[in-house]
C-alpha positions as CSV (number, residue, x, y, z in Angstrom):
1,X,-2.4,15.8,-52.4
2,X,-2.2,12.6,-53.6
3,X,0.7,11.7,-52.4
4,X,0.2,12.4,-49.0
5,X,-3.0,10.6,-49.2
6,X,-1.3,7.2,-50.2
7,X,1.1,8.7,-47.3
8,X,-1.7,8.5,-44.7
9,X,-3.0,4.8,-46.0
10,X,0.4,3.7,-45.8
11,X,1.0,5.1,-42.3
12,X,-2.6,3.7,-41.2
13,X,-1.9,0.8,-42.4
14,X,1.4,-0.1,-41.0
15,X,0.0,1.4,-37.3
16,X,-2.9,-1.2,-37.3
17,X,-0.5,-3.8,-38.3
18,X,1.2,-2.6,-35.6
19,X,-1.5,-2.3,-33.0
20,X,-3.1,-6.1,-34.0
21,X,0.6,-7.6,-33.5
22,X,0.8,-6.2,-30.4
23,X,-2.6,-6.9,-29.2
24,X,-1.7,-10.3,-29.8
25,X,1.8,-9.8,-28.3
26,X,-0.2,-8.6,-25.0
27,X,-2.6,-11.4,-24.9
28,X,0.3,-14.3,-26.0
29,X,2.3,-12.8,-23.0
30,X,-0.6,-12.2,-20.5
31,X,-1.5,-16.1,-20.8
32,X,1.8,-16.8,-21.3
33,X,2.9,-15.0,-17.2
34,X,-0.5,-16.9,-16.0
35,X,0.4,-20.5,-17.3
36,X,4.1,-19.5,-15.3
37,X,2.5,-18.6,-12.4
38,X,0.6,-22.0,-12.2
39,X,4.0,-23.8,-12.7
40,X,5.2,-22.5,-9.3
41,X,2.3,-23.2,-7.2
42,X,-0.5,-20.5,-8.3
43,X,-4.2,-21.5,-9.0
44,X,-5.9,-19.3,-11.5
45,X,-8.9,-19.4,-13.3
46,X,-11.0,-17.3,-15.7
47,X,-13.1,-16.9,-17.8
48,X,-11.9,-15.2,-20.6
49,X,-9.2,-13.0,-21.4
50,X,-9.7,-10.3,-23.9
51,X,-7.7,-7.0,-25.2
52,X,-9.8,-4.4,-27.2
53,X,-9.0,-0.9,-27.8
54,X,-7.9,-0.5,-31.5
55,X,-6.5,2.3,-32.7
56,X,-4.4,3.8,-29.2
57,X,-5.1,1.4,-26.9
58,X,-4.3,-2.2,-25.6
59,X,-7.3,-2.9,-22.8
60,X,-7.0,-6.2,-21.3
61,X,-9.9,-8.0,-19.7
62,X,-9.5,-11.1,-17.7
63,X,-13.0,-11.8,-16.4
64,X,-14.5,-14.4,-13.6
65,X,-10.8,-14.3,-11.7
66,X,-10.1,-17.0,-9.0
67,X,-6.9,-16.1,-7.8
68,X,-5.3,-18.6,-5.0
69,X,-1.5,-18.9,-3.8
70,X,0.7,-21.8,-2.5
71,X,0.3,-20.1,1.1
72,X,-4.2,-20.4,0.3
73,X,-4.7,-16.8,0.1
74,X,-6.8,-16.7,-2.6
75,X,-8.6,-13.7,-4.4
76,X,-12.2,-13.7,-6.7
77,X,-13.4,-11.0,-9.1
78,X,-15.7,-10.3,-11.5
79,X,-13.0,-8.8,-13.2
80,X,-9.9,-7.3,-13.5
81,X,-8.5,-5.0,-16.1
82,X,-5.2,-3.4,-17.4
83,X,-4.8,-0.7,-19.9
84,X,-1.6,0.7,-21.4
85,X,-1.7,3.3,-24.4
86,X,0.2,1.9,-27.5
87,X,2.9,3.9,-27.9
88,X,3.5,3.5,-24.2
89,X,3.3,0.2,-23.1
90,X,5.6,0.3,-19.9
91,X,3.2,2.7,-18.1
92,X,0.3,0.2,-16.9
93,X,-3.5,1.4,-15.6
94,X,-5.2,-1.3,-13.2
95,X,-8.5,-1.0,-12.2
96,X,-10.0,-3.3,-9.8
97,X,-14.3,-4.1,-9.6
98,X,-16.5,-2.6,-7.2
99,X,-16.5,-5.9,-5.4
100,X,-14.3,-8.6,-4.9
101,X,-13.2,-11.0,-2.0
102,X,-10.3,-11.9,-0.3
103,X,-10.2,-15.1,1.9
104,X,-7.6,-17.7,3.3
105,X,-8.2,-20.7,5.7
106,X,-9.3,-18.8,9.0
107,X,-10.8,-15.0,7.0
108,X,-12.6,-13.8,4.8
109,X,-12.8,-10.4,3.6
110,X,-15.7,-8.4,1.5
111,X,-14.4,-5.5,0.1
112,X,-16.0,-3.0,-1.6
113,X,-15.5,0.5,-3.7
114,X,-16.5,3.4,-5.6
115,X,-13.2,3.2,-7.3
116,X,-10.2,1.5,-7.1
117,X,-7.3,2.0,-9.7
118,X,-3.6,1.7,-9.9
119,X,-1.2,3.5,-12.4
120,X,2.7,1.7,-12.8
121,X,5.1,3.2,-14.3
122,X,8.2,0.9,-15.2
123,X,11.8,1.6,-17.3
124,X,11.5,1.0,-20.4
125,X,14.1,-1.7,-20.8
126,X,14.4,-5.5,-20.0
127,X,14.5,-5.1,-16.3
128,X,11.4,-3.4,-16.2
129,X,12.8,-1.5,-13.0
130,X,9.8,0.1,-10.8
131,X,10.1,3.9,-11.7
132,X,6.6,4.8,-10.0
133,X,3.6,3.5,-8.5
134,X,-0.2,4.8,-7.6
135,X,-3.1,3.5,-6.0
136,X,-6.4,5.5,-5.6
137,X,-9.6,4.3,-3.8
138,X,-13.0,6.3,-2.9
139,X,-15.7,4.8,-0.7
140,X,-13.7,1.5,0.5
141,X,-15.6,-0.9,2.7
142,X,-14.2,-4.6,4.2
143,X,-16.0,-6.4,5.6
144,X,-14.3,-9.0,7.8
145,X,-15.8,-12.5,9.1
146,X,-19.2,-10.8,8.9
147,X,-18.3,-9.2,12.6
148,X,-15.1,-6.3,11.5
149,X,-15.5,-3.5,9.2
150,X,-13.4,-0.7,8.0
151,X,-14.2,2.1,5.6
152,X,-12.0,4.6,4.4
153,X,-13.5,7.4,2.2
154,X,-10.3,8.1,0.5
155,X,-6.9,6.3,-0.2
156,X,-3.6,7.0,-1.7
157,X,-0.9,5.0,-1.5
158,X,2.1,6.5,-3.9
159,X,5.6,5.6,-4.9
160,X,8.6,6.2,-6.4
161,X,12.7,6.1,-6.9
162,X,14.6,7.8,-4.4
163,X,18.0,9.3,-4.8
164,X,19.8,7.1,-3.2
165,X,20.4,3.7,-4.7
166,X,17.7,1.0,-4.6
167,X,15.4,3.4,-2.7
168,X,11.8,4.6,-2.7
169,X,9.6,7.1,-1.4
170,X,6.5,6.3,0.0
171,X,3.5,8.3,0.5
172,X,-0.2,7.1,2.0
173,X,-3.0,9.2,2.9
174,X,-6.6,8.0,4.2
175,X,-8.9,10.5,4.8
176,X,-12.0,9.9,7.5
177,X,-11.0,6.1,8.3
178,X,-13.3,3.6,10.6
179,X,-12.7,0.6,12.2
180,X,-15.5,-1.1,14.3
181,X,-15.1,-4.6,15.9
182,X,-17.1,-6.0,18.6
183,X,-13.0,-6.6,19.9
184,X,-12.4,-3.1,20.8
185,X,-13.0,-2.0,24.4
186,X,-15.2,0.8,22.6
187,X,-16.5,-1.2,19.9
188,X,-15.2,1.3,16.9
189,X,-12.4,3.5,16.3
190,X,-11.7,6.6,14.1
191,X,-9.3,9.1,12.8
192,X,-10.1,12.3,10.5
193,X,-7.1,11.6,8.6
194,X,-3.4,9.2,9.1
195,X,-0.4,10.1,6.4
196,X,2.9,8.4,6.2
197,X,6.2,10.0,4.3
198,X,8.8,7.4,4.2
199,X,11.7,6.7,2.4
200,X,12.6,3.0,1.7
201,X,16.0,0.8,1.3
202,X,16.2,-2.0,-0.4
203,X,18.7,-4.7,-0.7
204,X,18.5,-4.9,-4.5
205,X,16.5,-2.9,-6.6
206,X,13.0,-3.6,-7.4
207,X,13.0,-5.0,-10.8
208,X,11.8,-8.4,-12.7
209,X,14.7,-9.9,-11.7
210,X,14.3,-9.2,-8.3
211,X,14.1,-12.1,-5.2
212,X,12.4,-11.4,-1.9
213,X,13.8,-8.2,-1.7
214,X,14.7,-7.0,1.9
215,X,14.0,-3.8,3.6
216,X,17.4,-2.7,5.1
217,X,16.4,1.1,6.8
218,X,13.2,3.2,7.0
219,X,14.0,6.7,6.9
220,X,10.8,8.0,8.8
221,X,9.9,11.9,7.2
222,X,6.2,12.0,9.5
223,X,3.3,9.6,9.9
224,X,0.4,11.4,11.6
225,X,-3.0,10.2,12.5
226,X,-5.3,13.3,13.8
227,X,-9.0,12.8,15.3
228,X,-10.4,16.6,15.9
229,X,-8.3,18.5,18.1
230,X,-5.8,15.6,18.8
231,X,-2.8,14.5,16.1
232,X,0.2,12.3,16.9
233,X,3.2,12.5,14.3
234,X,6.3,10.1,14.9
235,X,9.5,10.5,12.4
236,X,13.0,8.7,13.1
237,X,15.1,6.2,11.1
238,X,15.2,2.1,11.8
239,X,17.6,0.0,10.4
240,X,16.7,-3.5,9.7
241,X,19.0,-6.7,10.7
242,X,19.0,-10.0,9.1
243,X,16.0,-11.4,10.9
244,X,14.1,-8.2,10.0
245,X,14.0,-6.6,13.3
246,X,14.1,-2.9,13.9
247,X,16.9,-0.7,15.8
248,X,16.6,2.9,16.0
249,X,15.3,6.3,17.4
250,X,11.8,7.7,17.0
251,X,10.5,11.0,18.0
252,X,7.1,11.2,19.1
253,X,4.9,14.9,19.0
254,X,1.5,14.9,20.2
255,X,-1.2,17.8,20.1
256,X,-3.5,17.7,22.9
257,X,-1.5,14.4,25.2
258,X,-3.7,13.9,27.6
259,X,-6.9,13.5,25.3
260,X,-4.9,11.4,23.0
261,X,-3.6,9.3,26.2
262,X,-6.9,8.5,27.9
263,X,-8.3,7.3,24.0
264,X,-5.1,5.0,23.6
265,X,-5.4,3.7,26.9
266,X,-9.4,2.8,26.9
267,X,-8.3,1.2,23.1
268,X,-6.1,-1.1,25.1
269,X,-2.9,0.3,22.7
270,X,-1.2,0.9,25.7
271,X,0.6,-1.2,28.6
272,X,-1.7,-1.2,31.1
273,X,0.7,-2.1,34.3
274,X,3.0,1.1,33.0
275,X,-0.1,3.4,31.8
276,X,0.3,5.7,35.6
277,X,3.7,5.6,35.7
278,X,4.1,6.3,31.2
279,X,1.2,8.8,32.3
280,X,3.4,10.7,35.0
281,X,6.8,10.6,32.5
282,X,4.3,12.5,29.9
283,X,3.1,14.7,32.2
284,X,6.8,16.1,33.7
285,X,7.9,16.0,30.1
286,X,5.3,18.6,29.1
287,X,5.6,20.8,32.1
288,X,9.5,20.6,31.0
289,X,8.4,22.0,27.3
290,X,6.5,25.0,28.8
291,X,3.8,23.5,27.4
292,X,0.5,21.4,29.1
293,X,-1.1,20.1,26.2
294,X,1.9,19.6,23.7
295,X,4.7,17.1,23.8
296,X,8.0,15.8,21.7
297,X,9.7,12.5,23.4
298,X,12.3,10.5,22.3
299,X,11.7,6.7,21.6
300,X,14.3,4.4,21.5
301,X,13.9,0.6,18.7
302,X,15.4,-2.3,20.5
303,X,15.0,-5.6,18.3
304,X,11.4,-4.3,17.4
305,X,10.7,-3.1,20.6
306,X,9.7,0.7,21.0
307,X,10.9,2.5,24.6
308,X,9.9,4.8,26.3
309,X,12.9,5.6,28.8
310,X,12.6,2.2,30.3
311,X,8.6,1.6,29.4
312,X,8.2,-0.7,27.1
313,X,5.0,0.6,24.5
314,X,5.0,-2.4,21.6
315,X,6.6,-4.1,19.4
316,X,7.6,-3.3,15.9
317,X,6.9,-7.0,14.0
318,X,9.9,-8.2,12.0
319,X,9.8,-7.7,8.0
């Protein structure tokens, strides 16, 4: 017994030798990554930066944030925290206040939360290589300029490594979303639910030693937004050229058309000089499909620009 008792001091011992070197580690490198990102062009400012959490835990604490980059976006906060366990320091917990504010030279942005928390999970080895990412949020507000505001009650935004090389999959869901703006033709609009599946190329992996990385295709599983009995799903793959412009096929299904048509068309989302003629292609389309209230259309991606047949509907911005 007494032996393992001078076995447990020991072991104690050496663990919060451990835990204080790498508490200090954390900190040493936490001020270390701010002081670099100053040298290329980043403002920060705080407060105070602190990591408790003795015996399991290394919580970090960098309070009274003023965040602003070389393009003037520029970020406040209370706080902001990160906590990793230990014995597992490459998987990373962020959680963001209940308030914080996002501005550059022409907005600003008020945005508010119940909750709002990331988990990273990185390889453990030098390259820190992103394994897999996820970002929660309940009861989201921004507030925009005083005049916009979207809420979303519930966000999740998830990824990680795809099979193929230097690929990710990519998952979002927001659940009862609302955007009101005294710049819609309606003044607000909102959807039940929207949820993207995507898988993502890259051009190199997505690692610390990574530059600018590129996106080179978008493989397209389903991204649906539904609002009662309507629901619009596209899928398709784009490939990306060197200016970032998209090439590709879509294919469009829509619940309900003609209910979803008029409510684009009144949002202004459609063309308004091709919305009878677009109109009359939907129409003979479903009466093709055997079916009057359900559609599937192919869409064709010309340097960004999305087709119908010969209509033009938008414009896919370059990445």
């Amino acid at each position: 017994m007494r032996i393992l008792f001078w076995l447990l001091v020991i072991v104690s011992i050496l663990w919060g030798g451990y835990w204080f070197i790498g508490s200090s580690a954390v900190e040493r490198e936490a001020k270390a990554a701010l002081a670099n990102a100053s040298e290329d062009g980043y403002a920060l400012q705080y407060s105070e930066l602190k990591t408790i959490g003795f015996p399991s835990r290394f919580d970090t604490t960098i309070s009274d944030v003023d965040f602003t980059a070389p393009s003037g976006l520029r970020w406040t906060a209370p706080f902001f925290q990160v906590f990793a366990l230990s014995y597992k320091p490459y998987h990373l917990i962020a959680v963001w206040p209940n308030e914080q504010t996002i501005s550059d030279f022409a907005n600003t942005v008020e945005l508010t939360s119940e909750d709002l928390r990331a988990s990273l999970i990185v390889e453990p080895n030098t390259k820190l290589a992103l394994d897999r990412l996820q970002l929660t949020g309940l009861g989201l507000e921004a507030n925009i300029n005083n005049s916009d505001n979207v809420t979303v009650q519930d966000l999740s935004v998830a990824t990680r490594q795809g099979i193929a090389a230097q690929s990710h999959d990519i998952f979002v869901s927001l659940n009862d979303l609302h955007v009101s703006s005294p710049q819609l033709p309606r003044g607000q609009i909102a959807f039940d639910a929207a949820t993207l599946d995507a898988n993502v190329v890259f051009d190199q992996p997505l690692n610390r030693e990574s530059e600018r990385p590129e996106v080179l295709k978008i493989m397209l599983n389903n991204a649906n937004v539904s609002q009662g009995d309507v629901r619009l799903g596209v899928s398709g793959e784009l490939n990306f050229d060197a200016a970032g412009r998209a090439n590709g096929s879509l294919t469009l299904k829509a619940e309900n058309w003609r209910t979803a048509f008029d409510q684009l068309r009144s949002l202004g989302v459609l063309p308004e000089k091709n919305a009878e003629q677009l109109q009359g292609l939907l129409s003979a389309l479903a009466n093709s499909s055997g079916s009057e209230t359900d559609i599937t259309a192919p869409l064709a991606v010309k340097n960004g620009a999305v087709l119908f047949g010969f209509i033009p509907l938008g414009q896919i911005p370059p990445l």
